[in-house]
N, C-alpha and C positions, 0 to 999 in steps of 0.2 A: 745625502747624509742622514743616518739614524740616531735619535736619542739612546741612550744608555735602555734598556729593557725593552725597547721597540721592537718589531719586526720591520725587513724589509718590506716595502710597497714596491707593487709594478716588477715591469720585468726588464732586462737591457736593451729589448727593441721596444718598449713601450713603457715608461716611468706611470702612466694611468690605469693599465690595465686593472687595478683592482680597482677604481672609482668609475668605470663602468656602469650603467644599469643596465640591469639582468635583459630585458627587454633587446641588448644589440647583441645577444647571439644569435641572433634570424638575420642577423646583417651578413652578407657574404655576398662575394664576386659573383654573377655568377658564368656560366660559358658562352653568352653571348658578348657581354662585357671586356670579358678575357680577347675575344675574336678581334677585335677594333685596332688593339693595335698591330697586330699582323696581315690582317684584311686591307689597312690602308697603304701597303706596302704597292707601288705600283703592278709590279711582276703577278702580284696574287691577285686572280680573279675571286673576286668573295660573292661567295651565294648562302651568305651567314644574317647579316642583317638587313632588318627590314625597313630600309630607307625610302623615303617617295624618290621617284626622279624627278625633282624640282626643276631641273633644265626645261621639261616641258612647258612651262612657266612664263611666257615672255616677260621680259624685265621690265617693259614700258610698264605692263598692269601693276607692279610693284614700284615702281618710284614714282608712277604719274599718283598712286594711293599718298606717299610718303609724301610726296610736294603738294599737294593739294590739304592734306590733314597739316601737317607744319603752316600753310598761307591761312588755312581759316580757321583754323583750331589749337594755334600749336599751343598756347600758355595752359588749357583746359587738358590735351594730351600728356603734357608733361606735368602734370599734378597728379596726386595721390584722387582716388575714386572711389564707387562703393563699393564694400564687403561682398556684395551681390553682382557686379556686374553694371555697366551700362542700361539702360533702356534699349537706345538704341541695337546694338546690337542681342540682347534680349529678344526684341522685336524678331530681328534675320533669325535666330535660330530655330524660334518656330517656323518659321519658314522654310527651313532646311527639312526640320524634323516632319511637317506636312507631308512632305511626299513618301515618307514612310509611314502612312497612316497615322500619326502622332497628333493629338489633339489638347493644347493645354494652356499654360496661361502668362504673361511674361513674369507673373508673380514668382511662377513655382520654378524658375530657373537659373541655376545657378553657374557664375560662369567662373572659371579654374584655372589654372597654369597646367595646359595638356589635360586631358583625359587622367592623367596620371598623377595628380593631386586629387582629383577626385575621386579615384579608389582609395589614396591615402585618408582624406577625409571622411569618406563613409565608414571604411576601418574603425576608424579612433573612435568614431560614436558608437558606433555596435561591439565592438570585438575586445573581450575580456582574455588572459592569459586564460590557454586550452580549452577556448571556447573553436566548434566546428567552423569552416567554411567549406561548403562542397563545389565540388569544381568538373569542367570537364577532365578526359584522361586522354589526350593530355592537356594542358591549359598554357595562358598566357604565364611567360617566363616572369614579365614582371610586377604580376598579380600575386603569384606566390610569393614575390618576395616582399611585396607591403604585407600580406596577410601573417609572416613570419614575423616582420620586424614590431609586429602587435601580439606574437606569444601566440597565436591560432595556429593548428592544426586546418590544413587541407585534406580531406578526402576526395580521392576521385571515384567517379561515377563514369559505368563504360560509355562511351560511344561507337556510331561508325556510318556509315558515307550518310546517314540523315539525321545526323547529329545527335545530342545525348539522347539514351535508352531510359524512358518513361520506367519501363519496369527496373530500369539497375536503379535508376532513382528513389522509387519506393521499398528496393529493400536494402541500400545505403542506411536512407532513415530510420528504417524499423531497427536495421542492426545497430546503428548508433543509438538512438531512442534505448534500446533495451540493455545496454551497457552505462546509463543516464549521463548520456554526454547533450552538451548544449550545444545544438546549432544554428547557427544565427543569421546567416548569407549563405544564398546561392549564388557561385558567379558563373555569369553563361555569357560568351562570345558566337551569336547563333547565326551570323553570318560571315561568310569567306573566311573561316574560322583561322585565329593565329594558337598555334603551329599548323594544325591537320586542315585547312583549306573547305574545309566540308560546310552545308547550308543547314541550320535545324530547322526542318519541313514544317507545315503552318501546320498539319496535323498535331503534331508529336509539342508545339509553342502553347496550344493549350491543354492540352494533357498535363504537360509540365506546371504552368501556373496553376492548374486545380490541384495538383501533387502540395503545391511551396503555398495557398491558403491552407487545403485542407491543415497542415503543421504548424503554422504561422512561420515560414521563413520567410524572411525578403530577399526578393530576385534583383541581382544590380546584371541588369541586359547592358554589356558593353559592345557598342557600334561603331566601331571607328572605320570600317571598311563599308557598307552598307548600302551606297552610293556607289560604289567603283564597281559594280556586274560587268558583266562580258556577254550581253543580248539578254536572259531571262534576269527580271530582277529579283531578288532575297523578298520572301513573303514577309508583309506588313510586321512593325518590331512587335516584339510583346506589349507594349506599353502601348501598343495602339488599343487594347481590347481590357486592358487591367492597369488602373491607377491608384490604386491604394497599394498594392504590393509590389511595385516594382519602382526600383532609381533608375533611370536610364542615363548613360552615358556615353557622349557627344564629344568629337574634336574636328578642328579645321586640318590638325596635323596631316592627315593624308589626301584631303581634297583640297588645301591650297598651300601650307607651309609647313613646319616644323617649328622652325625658327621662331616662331612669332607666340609659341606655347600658350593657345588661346584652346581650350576645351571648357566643356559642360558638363552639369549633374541638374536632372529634370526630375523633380522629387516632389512627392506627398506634402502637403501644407506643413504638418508638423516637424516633418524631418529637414525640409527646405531651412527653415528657420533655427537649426541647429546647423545644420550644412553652414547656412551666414556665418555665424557667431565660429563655428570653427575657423574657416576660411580668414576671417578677422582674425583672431587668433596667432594663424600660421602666416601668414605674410599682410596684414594690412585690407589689401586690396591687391586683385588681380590689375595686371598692366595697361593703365590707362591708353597706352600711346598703342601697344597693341590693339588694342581693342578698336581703337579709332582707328586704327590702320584697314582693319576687315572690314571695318562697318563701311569705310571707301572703297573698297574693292568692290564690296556686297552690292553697295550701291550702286557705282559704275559701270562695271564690269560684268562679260555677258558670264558669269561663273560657271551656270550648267552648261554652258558650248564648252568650259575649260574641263572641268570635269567629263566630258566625254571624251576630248583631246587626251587625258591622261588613262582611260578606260581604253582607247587605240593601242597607246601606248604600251598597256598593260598588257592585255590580249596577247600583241603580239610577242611580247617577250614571256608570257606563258607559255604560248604554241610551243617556241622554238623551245622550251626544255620540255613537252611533252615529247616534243618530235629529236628531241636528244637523247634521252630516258630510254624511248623503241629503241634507239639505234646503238648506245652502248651498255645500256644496262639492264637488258632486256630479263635479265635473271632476279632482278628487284619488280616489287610493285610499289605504287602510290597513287594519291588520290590526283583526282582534276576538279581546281577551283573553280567555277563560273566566277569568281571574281576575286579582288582581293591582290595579297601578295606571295603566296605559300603554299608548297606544294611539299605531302610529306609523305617521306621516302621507310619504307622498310626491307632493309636488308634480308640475305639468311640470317637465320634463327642464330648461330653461330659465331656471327660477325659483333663486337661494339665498335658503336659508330666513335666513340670518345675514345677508348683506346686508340683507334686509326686516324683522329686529327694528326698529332703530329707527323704522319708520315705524309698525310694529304699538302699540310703546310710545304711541305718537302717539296711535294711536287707543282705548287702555287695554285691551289683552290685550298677556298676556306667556305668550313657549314657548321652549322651549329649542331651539337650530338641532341638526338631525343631526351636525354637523359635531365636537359635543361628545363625541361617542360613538366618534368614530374617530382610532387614534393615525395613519393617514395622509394626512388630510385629505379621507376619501371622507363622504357622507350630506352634501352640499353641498343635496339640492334635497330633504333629506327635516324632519321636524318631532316631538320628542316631545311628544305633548301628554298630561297628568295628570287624573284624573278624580276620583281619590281626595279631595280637601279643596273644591273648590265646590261649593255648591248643586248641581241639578239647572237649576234656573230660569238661575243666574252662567254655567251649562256652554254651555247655549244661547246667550248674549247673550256671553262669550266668543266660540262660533266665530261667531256673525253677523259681528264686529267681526274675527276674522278673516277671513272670506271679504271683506271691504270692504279688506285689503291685498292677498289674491290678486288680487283680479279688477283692483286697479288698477296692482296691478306686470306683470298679463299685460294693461291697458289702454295702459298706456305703452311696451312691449315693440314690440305691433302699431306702435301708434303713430310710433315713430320705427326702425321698421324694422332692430332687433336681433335679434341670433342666441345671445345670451346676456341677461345678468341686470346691472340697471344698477349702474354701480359706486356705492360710497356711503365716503366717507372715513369717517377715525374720528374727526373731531372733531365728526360729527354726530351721532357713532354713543353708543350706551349707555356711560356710564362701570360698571365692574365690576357689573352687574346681580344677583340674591340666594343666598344661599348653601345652599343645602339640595342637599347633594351623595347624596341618596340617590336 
């Protein structure tokens, strides 16, 4: 109801829409999101998101943790904690982080709900509406979309099979620099890269960092795969060799759970202590009962035996969509991850992978379009597909069922004598598809 001289507010599906702040137009679905709920349809094989296979998992290591923290800790578990994190588990992290040449202090670490509060955190302290973030091309799906929901601009910088190009980097900057745009973060995922699979070679890691001092950008090196190689390991993280200019960021998510949404942010004194104060801010404190939970695993549990268990694991369901890929889609190329969970696929020039979801859903595979990966609309004719949660056996019968929408979006192409990819509205199209934005 309006007073006399008012104007209506809001609109019939949403009475709020004008009270708003301007800041949630970066809010949006986006196509990995949408995939979640058609992907969990049993009949669909999904090679969309990038799940861990937790089954690899035995359950004892997980409730003998739970029963054990509940007997000797439970009243301290179940209480609120600090801003920063545990000690204890503090302590395990560097421990993790050591074997990727990480050398640092349990001062400077901060620990998160996922990995994924701690790009939101570093966000909020750095990033001003249409301030720059440079990023790989293409990048994490759900990095752009914190960096959006803060008003920032992504530019991408090229890469390719040794990950970002040192020179597209410096003249990214120069072109921005001379337009007087401010850019404030570099984000670089430089091993078993999510989407494109690819490793940034220890050459090209310091190149990169004398690029991002010489400008004063700060580098946020995100490592959530890092750990999980396939025989040669990812050269030593950036942060092994540069601590003033880099955040580095840490999660349990892919080497022991999800569930348990315990990650890290390894940061500079000054920024650590902003990192705090935000983290308090946004939720309190990270999860007590979580945290004890790991720190019992960490404890007991032989973890790097598990972590190679799930590296076997990996491997082999890489192999079998390498060894699927030769066999029916032998007209596509794409990278080979030494580790990780992603393997990214490029169509004909011709083809959109996002136009062609809905017909794929048809045929019961689901993948995420390239197009999710990039804040400008590029990766139209490319494809992430995930190796990490199907069988070996689902992976194959996955891309068979893919290549029977290739070969008939490039049958109907010939066909009616097209120079592009046929349009497909959206009321055909996938409503919001499933949510696993990692």
């Amino acid at each position: 109801m309006t007073t006399q001289g008012s104007s209506p507010r809001g609109t019939n599906l949403d009475p709020w829409y004008d009270s708003y702040a301007d800041r949630t137009a970066g809010l949006s679905a986006s196509e990995v999101r949408a995939l979640f709920a058609v992907a969990s349809r049993p009949e669909v094989v999904s090679l969309a998101g990038g799940m861990p296979f937790v089954s690899a998992l035995p359950p004892e290591l997980v409730s003998g943790a739970l029963e054990r923290v509940m007997r000797d800790r439970g009243p301290v578990a179940l209480q609120y904690g600090s801003g920063q994190g545990t000690p204890e588990i503090r302590e395990h992290i560097l421990r993790v982080m050591s074997s990727e040449g990480i050398r640092g202090t349990v001062d400077n670490v901060v620990v998160t709900t996922g990995s994924q509060q701690a790009l939101d955190l570093v966000s909020r302290l750095f990033l001003n509406p249409g301030d720059i973030v440079l990023a790989e091309a293409p990048s994490y799906v759900g990095a752009i979309g914190v960096f959006r929901s803060y008003q920032a601009e992504v530019a991408h910088v090229a890469m390719d099979e040794d990950g970002m190009i040192p020179a597209a980097l410096s003249e990214t900057i120069a072109r921005l620099q001379a337009q007087g745009r401010s850019i404030k973060l570099l984000y670089l995922i430089p091993n078993f890269h999510n989407p494109a699979g690819v490793t940034l070679s220890w050459e090209r890691r310091l190149e990169i960092i004398e690029i991002a001092k010489a400008n004063h950008i700060l580098i946020l090196e995100d490592n959530p795969y890092g750990l999980l190689h396939f025989g040669q390991p990812a050269p030593h993280a950036m942060r092994s060799v540069e601590e003033d200019g880099i955040v580095y960021l840490g999660s349990f998510s892919k080497t022991f759970a999800p569930g348990f949404r315990v990650g890290w942010a390894l940061a500079p004194h000054a920024i650590r202590e902003k990192l705090v104060l935000a983290n308090e801010s946004a939720i309190l404190s990270p999860s007590s009962f979580a945290q004890s939970v790991i720190t019992e695993y960490l404890n007991e549990a032989d973890w790097k035996g598990q972590i190679d268990t799930f590296r076997g694991y990996y491997k082999d369901r890489r192999d079998a969509m390498l060894t699927a890929l030769d066999d029916f889609l032998p007209e596509t190329s794409w990278t080979v991850p030494n580790g990780g969970f992603f393997i990214w696929l490029t169509l004909p020039e011709n083809l959109d992978s996002k136009s062609m979801l809905p017909r794929a859903v048809k045929e019961l595979v689901a993948y995420t379009p390239g197009t999710a990966f990039y804040a400008d609309g590029g990766g139209r004719n490319n494809i992430r597909l995930s190796f990490c949660y199907p069988s070996p056996e689902f992976i194959r019968e996955g891309i068979r069922r893919l290549s029977t929408v290739v070969n008939g979006e490039l049958d109907l192409l010939k066909t009616f004598s097209q120079t592009g990819p046929l349009a497909q509205h959206a009321e055909h199209g996938v409503m919001n598809p499933p949510a696993n934005l990692s």
